[in-house]
N, C-alpha and C positions, 0 to 999 in steps of 0.2 A: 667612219672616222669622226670625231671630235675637235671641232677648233673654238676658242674663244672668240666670241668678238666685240671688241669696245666701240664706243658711241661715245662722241664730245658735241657739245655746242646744241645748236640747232637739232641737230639727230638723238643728242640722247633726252632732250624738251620733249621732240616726238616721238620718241618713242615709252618713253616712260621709266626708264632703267641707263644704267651706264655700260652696262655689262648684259650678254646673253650667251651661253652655248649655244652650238647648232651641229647638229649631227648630218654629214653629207656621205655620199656615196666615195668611197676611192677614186682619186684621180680628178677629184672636183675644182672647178680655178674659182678665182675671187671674183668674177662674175656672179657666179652661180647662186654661191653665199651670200653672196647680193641680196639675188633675188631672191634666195631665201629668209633671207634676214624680211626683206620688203612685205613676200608674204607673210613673216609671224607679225611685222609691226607696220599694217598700212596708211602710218603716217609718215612712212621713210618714202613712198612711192617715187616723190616726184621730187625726192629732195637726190634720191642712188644713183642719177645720171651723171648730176654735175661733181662727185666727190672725188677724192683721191682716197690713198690704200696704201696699205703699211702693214709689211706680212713681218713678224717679229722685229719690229721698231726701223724697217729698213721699206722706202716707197717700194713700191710692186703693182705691176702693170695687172690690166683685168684678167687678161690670160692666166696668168700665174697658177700654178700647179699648188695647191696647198698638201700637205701633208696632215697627219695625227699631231694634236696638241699642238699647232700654230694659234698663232695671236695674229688675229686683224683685226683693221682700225680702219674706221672709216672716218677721213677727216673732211668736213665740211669746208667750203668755200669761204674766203677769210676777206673781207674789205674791211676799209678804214682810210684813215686820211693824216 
């Protein structure tokens, strides 16, 4: 299968792109794509623990079951004051 996956902030800096396909096995969760994503771009490594996940514009847990043509997001950790 094929998911989109988007990058903001801090993640899309390191990675170099805002956007990347990624081709995963059936039945893959948003862990995985994680770590997939972390191996195409290993300046995401140490940034993929702390983020949150957004499977078609709706948060989703690391488990989560993606499907064909899902959109994640991985959104980076947000301070301010």
């Amino acid at each position: 299968m094929t998911i989109r996956v988007r990058l903001f902030a801090l993640l899309r800096d390191r990675a170099g792109a805002g956007e990347a396909e990624l081709s995963l096995p059936g039945g893959a969760t948003v862990a995985a794509a994680a770590a997939a994503l972390a191996d195409r771009f290993p300046g995401l490594r140490d940034a993929v623990p702390r983020v949150m996940y957004a499977v078609n514009q709706e948060y989703a847990a690391a488990d989560a079951v993606l499907k064909d043509g899902d959109e994640l997001a991985l959104i980076p950790p947000v301070s301010g004051g």
